[in-house]
PDB file of N, CA, C and O in Angstrom:
ATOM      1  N   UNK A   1      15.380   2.611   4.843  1.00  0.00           N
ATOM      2  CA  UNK A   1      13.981   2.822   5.153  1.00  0.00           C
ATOM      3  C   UNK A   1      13.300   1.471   5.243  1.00  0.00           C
ATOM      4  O   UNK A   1      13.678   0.395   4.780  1.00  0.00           O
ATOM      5  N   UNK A   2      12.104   1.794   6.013  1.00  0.00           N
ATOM      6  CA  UNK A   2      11.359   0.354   6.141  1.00  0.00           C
ATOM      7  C   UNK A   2      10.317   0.307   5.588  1.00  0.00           C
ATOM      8  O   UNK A   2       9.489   1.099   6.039  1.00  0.00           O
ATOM      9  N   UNK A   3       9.781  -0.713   4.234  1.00  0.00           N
ATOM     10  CA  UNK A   3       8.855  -0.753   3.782  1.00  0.00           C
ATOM     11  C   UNK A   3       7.910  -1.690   3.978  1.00  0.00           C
ATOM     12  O   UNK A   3       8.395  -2.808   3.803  1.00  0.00           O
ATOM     13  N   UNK A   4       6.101  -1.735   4.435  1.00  0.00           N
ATOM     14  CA  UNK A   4       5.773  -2.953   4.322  1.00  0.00           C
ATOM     15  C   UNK A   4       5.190  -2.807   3.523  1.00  0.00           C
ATOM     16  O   UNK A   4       4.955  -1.672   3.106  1.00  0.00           O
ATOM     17  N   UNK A   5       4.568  -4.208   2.808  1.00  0.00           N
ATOM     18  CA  UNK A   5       3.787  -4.218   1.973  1.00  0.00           C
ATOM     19  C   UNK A   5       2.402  -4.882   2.044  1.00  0.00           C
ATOM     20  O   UNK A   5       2.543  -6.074   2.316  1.00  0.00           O
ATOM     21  N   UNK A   6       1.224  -4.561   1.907  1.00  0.00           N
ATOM     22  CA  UNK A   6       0.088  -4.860   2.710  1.00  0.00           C
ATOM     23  C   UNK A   6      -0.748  -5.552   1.726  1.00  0.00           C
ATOM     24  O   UNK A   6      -0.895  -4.957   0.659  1.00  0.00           O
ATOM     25  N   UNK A   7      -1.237  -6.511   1.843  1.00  0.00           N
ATOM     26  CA  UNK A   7      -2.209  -8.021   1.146  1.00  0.00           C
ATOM     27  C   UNK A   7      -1.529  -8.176  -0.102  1.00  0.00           C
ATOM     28  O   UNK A   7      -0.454  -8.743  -0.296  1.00  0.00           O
ATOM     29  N   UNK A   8      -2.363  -7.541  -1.020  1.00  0.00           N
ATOM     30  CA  UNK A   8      -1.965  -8.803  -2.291  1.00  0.00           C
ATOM     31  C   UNK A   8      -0.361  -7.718  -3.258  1.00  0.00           C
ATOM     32  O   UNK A   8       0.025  -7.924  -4.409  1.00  0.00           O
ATOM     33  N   UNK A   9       0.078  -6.894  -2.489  1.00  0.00           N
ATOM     34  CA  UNK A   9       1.713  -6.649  -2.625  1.00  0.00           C
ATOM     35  C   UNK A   9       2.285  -7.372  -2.058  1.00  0.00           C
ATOM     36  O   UNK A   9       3.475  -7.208  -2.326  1.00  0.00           O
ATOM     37  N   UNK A  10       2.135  -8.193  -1.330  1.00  0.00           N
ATOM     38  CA  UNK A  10       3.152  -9.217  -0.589  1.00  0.00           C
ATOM     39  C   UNK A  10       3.859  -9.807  -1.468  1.00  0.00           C
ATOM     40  O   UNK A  10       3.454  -9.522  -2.595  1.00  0.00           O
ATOM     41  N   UNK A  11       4.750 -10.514  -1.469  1.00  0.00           N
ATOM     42  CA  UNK A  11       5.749 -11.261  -2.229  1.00  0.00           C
ATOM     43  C   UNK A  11       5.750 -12.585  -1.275  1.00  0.00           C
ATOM     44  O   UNK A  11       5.964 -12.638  -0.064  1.00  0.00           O
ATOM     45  N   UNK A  12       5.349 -13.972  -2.475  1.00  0.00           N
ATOM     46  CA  UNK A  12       6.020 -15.282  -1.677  1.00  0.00           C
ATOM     47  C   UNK A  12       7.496 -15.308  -2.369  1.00  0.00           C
ATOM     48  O   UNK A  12       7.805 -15.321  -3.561  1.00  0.00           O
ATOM     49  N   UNK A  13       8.411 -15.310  -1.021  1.00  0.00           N
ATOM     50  CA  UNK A  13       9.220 -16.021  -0.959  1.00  0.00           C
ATOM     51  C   UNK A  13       9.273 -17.408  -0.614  1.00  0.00           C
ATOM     52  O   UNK A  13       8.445 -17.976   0.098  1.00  0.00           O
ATOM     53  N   UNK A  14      10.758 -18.181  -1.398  1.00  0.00           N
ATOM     54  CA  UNK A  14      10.448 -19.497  -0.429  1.00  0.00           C
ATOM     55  C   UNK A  14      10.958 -19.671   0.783  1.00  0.00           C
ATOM     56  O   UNK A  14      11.199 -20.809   1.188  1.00  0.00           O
ATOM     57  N   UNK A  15      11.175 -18.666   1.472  1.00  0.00           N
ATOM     58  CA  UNK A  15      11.271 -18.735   3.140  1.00  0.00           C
ATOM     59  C   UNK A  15       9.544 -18.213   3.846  1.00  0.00           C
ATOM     60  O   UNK A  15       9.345 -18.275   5.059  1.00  0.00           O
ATOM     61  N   UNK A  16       8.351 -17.685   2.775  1.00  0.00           N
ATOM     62  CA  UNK A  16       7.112 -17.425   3.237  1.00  0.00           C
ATOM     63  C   UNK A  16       6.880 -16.223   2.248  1.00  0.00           C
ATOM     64  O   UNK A  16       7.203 -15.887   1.109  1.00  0.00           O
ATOM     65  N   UNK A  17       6.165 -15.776   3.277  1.00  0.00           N
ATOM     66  CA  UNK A  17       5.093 -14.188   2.443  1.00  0.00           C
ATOM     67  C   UNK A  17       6.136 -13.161   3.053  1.00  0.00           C
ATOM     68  O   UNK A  17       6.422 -13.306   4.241  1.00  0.00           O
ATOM     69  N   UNK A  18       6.902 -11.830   2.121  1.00  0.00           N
ATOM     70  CA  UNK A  18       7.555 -11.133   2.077  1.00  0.00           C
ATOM     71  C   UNK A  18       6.787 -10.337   2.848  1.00  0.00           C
ATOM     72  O   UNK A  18       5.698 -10.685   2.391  1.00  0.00           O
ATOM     73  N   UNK A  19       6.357  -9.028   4.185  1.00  0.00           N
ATOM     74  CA  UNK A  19       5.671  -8.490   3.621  1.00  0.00           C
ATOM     75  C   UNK A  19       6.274  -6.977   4.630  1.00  0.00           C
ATOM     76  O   UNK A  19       5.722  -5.906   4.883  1.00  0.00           O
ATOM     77  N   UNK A  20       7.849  -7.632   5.058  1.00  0.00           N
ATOM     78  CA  UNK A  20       8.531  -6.162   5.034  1.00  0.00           C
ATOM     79  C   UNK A  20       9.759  -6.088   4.534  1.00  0.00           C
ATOM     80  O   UNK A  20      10.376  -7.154   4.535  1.00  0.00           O
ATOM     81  N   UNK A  21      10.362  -5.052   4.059  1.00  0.00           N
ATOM     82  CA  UNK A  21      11.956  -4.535   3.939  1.00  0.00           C
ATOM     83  C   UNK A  21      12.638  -4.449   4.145  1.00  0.00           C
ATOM     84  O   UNK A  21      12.872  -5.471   4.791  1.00  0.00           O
ATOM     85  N   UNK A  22      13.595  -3.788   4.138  1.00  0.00           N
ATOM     86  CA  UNK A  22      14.491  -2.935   4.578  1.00  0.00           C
ATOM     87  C   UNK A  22      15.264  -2.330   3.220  1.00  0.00           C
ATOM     88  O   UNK A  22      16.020  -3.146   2.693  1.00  0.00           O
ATOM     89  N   UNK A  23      15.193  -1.199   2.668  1.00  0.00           N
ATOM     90  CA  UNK A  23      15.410  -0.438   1.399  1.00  0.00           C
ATOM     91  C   UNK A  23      16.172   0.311   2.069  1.00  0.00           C
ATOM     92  O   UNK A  23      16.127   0.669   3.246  1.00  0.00           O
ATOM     93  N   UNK A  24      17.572   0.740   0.425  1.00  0.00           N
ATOM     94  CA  UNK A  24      18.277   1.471   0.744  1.00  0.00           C
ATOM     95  C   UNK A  24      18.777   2.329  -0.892  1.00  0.00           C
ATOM     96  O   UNK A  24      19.718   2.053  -1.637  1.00  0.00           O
ATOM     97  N   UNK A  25      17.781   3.355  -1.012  1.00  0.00           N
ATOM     98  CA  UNK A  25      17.584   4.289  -2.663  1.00  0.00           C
ATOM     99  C   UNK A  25      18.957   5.672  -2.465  1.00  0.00           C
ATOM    100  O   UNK A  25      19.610   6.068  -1.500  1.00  0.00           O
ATOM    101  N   UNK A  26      18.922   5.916  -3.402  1.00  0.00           N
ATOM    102  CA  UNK A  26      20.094   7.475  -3.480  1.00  0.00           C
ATOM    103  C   UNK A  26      19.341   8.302  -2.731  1.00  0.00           C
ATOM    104  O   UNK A  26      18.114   8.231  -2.789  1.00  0.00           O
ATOM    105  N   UNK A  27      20.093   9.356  -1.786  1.00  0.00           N
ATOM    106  CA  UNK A  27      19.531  10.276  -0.985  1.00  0.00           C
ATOM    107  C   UNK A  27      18.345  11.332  -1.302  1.00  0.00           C
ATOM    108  O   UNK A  27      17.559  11.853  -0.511  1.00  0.00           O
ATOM    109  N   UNK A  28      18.493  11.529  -3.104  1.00  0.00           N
ATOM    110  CA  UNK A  28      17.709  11.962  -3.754  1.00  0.00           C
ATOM    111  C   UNK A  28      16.348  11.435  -4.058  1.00  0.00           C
ATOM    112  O   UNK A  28      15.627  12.350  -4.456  1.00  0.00           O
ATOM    113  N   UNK A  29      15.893  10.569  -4.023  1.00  0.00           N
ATOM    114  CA  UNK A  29      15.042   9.507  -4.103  1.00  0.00           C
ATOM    115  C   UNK A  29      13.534   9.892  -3.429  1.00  0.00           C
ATOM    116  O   UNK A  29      13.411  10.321  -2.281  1.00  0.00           O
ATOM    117  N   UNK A  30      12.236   9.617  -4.516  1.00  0.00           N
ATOM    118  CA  UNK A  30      10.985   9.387  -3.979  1.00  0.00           C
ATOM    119  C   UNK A  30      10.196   7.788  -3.971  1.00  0.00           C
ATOM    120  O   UNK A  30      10.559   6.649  -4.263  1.00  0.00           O
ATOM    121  N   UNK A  31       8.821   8.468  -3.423  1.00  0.00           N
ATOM    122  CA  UNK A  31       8.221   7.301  -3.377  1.00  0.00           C
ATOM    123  C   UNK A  31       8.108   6.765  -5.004  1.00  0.00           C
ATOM    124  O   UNK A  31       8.225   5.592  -5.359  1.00  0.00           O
ATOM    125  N   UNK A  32       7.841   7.972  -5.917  1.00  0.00           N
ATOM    126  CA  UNK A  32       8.152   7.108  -7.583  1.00  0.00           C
ATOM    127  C   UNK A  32       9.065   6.309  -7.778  1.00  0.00           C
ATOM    128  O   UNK A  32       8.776   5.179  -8.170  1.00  0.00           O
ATOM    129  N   UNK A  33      10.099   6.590  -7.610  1.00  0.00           N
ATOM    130  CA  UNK A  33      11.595   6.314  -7.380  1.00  0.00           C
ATOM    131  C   UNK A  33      11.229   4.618  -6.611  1.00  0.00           C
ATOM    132  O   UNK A  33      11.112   3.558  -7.226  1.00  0.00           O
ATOM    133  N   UNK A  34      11.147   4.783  -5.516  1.00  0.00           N
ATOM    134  CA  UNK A  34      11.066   3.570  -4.500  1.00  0.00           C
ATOM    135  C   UNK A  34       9.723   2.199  -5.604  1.00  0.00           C
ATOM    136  O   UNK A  34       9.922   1.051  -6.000  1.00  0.00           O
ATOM    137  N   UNK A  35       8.942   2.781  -5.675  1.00  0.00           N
ATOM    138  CA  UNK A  35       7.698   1.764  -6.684  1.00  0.00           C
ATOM    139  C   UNK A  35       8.260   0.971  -7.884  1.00  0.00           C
ATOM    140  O   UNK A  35       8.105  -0.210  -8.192  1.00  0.00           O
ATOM    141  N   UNK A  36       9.221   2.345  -8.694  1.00  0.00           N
ATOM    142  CA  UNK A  36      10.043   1.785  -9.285  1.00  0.00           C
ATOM    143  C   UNK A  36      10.781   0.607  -9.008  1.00  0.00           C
ATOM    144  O   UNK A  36      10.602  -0.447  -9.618  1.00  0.00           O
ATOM    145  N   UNK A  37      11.403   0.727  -8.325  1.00  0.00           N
ATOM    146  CA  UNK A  37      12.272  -0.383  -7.529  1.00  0.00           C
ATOM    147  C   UNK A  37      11.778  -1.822  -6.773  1.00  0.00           C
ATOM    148  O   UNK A  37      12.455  -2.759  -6.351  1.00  0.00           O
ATOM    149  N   UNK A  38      10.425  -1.616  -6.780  1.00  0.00           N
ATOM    150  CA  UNK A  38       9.709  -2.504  -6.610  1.00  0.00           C
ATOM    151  C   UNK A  38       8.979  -3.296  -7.303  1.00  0.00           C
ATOM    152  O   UNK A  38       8.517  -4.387  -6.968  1.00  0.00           O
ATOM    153  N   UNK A  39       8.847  -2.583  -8.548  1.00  0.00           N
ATOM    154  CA  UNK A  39       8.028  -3.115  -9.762  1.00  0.00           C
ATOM    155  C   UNK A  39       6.394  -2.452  -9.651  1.00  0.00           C
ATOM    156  O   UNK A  39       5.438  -2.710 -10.381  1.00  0.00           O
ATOM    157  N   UNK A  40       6.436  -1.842  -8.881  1.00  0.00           N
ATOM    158  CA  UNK A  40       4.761  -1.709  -8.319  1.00  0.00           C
ATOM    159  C   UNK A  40       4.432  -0.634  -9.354  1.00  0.00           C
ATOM    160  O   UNK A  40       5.298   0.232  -9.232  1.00  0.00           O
ATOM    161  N   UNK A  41       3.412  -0.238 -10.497  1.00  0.00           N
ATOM    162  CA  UNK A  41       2.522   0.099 -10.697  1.00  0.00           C
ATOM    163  C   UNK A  41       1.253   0.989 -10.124  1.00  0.00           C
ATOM    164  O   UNK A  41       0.092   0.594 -10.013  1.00  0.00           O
ATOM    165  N   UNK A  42       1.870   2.531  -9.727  1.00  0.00           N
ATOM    166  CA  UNK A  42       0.137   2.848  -9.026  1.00  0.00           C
ATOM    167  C   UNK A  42      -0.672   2.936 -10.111  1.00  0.00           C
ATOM    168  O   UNK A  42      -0.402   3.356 -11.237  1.00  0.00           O
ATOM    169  N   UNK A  43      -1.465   2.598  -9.772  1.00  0.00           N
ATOM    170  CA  UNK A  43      -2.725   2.946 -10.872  1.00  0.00           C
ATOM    171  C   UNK A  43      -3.760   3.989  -9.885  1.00  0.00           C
ATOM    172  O   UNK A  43      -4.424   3.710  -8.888  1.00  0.00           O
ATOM    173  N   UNK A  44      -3.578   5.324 -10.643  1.00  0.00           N
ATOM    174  CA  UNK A  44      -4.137   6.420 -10.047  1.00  0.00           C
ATOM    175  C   UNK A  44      -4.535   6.530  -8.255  1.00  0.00           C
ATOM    176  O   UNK A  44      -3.902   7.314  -7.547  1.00  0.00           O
ATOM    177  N   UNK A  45      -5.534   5.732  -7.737  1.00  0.00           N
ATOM    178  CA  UNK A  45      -5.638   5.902  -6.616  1.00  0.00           C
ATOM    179  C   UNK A  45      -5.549   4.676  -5.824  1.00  0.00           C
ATOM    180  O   UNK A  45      -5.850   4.659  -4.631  1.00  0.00           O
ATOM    181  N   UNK A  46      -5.109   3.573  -6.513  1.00  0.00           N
ATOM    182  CA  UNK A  46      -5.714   2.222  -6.306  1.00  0.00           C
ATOM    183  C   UNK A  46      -4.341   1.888  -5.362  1.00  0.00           C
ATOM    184  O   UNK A  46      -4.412   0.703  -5.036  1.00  0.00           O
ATOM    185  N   UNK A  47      -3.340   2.405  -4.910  1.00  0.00           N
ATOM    186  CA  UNK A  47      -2.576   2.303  -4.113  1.00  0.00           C
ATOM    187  C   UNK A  47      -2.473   3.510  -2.920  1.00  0.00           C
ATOM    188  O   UNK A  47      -2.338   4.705  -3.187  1.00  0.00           O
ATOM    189  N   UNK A  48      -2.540   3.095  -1.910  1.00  0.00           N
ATOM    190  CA  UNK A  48      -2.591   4.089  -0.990  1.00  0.00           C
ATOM    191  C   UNK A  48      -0.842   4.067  -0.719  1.00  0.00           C
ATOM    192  O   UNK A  48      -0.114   3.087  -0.560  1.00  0.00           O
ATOM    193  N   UNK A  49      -0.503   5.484  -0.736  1.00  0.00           N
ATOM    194  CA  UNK A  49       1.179   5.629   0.030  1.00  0.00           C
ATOM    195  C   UNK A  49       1.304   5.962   1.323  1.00  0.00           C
ATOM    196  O   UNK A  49       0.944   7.136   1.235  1.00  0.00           O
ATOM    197  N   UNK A  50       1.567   5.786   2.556  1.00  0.00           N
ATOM    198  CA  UNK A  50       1.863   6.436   3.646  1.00  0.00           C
ATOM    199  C   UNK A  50       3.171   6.289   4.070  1.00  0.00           C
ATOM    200  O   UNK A  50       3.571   5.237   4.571  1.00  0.00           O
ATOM    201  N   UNK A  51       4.121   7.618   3.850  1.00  0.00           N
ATOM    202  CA  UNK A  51       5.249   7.686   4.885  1.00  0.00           C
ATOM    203  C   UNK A  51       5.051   8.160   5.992  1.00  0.00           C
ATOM    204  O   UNK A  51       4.480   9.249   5.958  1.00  0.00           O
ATOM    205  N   UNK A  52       5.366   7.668   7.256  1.00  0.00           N
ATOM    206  CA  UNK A  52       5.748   8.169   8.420  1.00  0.00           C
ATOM    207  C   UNK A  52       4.043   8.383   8.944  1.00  0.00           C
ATOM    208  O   UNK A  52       3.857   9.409   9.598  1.00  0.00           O
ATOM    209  N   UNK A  53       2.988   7.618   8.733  1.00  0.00           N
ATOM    210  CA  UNK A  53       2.232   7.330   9.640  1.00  0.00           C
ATOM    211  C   UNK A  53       0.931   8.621   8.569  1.00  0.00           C
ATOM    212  O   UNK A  53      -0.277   8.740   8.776  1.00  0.00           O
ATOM    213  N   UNK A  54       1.576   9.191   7.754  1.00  0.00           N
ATOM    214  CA  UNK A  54       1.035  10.085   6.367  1.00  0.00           C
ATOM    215  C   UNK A  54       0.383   9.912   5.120  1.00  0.00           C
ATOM    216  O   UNK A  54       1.099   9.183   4.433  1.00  0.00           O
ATOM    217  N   UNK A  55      -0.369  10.156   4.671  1.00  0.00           N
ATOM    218  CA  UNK A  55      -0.796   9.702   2.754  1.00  0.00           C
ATOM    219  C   UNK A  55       0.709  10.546   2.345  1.00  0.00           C
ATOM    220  O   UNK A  55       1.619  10.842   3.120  1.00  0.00           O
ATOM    221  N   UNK A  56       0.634  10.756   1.161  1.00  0.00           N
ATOM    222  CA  UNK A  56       1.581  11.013   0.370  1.00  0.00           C
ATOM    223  C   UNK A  56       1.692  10.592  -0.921  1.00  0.00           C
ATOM    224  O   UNK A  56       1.119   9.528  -1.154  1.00  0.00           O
ATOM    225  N   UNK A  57       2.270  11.121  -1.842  1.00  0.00           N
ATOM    226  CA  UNK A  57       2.339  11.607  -3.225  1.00  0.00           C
ATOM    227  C   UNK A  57       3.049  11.028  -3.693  1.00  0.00           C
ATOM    228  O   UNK A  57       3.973  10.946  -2.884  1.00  0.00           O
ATOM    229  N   UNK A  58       3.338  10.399  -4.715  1.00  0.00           N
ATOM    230  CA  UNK A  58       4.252   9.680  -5.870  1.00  0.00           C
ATOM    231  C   UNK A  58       5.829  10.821  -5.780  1.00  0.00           C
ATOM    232  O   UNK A  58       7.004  10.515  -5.981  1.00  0.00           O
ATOM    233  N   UNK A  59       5.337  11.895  -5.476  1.00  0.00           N
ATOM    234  CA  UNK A  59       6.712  12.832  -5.992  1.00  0.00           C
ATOM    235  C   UNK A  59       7.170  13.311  -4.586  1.00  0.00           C
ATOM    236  O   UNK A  59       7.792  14.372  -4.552  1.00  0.00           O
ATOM    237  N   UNK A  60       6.902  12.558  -3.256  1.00  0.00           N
ATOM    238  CA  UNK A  60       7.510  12.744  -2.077  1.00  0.00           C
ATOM    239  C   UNK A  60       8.884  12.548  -1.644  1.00  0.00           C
ATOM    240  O   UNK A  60       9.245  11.392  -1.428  1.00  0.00           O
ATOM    241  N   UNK A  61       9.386  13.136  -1.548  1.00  0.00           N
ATOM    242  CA  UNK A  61      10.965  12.568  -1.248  1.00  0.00           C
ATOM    243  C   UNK A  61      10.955  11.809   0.025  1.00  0.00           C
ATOM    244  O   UNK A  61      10.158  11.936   0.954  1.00  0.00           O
ATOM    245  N   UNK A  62      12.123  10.873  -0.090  1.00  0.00           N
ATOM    246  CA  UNK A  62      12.436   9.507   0.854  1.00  0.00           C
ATOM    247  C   UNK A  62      13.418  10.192   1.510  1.00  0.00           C
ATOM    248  O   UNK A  62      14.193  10.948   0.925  1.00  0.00           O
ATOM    249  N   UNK A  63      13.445   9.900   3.124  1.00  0.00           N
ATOM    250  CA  UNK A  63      15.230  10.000   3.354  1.00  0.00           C
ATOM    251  C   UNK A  63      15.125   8.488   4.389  1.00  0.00           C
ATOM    252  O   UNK A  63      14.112   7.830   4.625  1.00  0.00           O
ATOM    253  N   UNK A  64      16.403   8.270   4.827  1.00  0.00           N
ATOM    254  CA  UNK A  64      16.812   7.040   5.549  1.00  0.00           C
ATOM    255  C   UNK A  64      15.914   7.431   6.997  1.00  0.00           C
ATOM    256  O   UNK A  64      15.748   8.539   7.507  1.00  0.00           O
ATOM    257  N   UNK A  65      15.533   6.407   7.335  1.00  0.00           N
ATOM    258  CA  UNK A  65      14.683   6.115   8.486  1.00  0.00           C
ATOM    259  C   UNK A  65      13.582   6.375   8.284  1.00  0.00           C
ATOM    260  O   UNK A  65      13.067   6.216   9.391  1.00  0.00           O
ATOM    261  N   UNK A  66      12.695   6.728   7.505  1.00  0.00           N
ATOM    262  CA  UNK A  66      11.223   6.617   6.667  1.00  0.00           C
ATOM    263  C   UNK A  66      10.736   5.479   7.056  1.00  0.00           C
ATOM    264  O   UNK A  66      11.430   4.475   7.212  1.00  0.00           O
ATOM    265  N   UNK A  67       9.638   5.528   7.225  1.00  0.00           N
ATOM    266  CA  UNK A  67       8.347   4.061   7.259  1.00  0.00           C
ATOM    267  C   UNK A  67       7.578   4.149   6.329  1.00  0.00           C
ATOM    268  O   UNK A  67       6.729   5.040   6.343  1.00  0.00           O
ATOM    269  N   UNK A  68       7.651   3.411   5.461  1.00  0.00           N
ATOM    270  CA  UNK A  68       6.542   3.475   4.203  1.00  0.00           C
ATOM    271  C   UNK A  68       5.938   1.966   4.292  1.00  0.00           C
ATOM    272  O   UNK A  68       6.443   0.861   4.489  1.00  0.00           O
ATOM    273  N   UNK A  69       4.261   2.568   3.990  1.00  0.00           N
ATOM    274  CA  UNK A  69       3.436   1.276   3.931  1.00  0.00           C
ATOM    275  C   UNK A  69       3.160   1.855   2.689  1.00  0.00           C
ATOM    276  O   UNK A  69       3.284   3.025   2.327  1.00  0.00           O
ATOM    277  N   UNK A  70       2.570   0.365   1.789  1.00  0.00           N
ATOM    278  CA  UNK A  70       2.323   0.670   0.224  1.00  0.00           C
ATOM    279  C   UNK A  70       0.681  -0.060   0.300  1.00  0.00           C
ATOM    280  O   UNK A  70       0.784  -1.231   0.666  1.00  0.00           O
ATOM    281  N   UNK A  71      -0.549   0.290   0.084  1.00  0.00           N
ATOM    282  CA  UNK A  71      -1.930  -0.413   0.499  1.00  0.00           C
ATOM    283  C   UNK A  71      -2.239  -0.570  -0.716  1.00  0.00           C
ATOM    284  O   UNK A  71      -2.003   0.294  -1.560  1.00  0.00           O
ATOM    285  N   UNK A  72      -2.747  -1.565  -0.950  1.00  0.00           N
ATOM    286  CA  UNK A  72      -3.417  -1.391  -2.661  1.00  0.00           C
ATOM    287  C   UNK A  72      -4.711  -1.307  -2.134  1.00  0.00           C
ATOM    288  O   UNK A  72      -4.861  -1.819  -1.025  1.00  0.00           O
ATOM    289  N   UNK A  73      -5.992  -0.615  -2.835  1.00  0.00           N
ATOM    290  CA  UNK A  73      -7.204  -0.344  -2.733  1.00  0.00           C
ATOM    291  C   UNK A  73      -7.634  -1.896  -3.007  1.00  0.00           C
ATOM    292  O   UNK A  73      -6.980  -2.763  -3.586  1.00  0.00           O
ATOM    293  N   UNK A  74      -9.083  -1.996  -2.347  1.00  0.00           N
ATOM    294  CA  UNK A  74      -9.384  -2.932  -2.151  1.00  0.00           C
ATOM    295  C   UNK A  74     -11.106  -2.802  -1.648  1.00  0.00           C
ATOM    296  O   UNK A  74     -11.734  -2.274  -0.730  1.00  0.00           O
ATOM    297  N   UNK A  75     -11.427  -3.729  -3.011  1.00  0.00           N
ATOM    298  CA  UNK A  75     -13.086  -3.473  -2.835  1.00  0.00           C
ATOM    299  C   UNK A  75     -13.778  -4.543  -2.655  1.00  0.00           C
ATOM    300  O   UNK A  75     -13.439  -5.480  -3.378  1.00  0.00           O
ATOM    301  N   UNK A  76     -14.879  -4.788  -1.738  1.00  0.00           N
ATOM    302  CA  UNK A  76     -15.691  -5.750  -1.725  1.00  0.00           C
ATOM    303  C   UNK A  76     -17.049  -5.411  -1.650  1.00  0.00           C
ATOM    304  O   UNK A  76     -17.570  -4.427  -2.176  1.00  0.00           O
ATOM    305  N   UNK A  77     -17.604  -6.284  -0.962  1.00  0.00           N
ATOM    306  CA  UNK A  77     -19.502  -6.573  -0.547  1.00  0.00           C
ATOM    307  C   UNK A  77     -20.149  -6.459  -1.411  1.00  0.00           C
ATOM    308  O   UNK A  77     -19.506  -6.412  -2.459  1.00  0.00           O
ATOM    309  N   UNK A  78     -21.544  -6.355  -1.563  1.00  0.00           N
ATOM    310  CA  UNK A  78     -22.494  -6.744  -2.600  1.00  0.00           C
ATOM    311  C   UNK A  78     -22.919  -5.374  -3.117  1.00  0.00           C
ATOM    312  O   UNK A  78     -23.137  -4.253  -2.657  1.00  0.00           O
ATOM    313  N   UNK A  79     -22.933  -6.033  -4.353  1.00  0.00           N
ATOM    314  CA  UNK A  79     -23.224  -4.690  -5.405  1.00  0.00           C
ATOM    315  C   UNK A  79     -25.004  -4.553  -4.927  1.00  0.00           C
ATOM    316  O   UNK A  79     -25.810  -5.427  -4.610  1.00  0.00           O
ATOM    317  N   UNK A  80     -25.155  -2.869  -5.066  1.00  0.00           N
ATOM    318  CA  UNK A  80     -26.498  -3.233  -5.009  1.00  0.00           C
ATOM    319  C   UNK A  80     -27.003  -3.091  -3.541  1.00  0.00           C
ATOM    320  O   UNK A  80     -28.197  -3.224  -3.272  1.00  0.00           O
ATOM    321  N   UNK A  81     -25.946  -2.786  -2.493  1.00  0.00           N
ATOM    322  CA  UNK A  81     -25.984  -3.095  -1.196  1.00  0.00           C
ATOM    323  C   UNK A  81     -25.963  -1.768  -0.535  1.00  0.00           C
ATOM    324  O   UNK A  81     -26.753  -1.553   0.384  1.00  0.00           O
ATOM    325  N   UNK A  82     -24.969  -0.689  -1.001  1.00  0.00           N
ATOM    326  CA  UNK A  82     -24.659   0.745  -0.326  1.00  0.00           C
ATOM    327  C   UNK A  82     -25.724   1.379   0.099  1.00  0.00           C
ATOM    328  O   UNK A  82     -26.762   1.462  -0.559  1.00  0.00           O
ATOM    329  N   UNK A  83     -25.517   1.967   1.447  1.00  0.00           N
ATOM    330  CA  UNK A  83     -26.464   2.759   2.339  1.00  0.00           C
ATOM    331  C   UNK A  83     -27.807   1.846   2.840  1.00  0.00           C
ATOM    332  O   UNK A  83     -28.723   2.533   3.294  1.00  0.00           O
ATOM    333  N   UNK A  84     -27.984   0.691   2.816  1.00  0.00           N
ATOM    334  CA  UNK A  84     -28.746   0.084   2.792  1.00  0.00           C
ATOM    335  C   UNK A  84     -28.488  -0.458   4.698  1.00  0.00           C
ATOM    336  O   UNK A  84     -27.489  -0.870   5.287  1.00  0.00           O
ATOM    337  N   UNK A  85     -29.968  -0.184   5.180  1.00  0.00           N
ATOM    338  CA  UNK A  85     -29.547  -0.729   6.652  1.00  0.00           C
ATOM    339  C   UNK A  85     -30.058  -2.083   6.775  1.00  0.00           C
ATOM    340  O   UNK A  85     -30.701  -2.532   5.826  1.00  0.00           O
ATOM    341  N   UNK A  86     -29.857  -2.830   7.853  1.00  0.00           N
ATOM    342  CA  UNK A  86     -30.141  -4.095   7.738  1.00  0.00           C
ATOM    343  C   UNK A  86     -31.583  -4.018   8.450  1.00  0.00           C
ATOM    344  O   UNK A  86     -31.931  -3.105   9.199  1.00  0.00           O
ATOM    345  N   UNK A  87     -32.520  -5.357   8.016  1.00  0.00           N
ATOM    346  CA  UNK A  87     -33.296  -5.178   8.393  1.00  0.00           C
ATOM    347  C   UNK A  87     -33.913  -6.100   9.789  1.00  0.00           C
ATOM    348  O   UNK A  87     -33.298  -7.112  10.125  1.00  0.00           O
ATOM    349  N   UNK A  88     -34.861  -5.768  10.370  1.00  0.00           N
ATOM    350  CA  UNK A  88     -34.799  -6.868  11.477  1.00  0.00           C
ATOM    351  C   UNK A  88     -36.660  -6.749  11.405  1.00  0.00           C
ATOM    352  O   UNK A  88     -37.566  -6.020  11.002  1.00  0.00           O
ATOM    353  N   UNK A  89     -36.428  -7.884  12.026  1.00  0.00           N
ATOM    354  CA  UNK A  89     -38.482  -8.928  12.412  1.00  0.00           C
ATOM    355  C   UNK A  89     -38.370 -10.163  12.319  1.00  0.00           C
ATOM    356  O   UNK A  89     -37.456 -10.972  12.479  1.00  0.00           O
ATOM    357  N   UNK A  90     -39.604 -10.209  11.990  1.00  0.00           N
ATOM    358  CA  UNK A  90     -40.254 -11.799  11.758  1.00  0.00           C
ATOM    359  C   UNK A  90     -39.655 -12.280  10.393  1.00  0.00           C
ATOM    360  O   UNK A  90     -38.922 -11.545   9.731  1.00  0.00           O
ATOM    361  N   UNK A  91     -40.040 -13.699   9.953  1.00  0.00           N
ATOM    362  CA  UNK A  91     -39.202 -14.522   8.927  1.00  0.00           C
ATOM    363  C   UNK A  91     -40.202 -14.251   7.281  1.00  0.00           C
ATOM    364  O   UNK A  91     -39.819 -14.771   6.233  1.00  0.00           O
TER     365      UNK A  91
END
């Protein structure tokens, strides 16, 4: 299966930034299974899973030729800011 791994899951190697695969788990095998194997940690929602272009579940089963992207959640902009439209005029 092919895994990438998206921003701060990347891995430096010293040939660069890791940031695809190629995995090969027991036929039995999930995405728990696979995280495992990666060292990765979900923390409740803070990782997005998608096989095959899908969200998906910690307890999804893997088979060979799978595409899995692994996203970690990721928050920015200014606190204090939501729903807020921008404003426009004079200075």
């Amino acid at each position: 299966m092919s895994v990438h791994l998206h921003t701060t899951l990347q891995r430096q190697t010293p040939g660069g930034m890791l940031r695809r695969l190629d995995m090969t788990l027991p036929s039995v095998s999930t995405l728990a299974d696979l995280l495992t194997a990666l060292a990765i940690t979900p923390g409740g929602e803070a990782t997005l899973l998608v096989v095959n272009g899908r969200t998906a579940e910690p307890e999804q089963a893997l088979k060979d030729g799978d595409e899995v992207h692994l996203i970690p959640a990721i928050s920015g902009g200014s606190p204090g800011r939501e729903g807020r439209r921008p404003q426009h005029g004079g200075l």
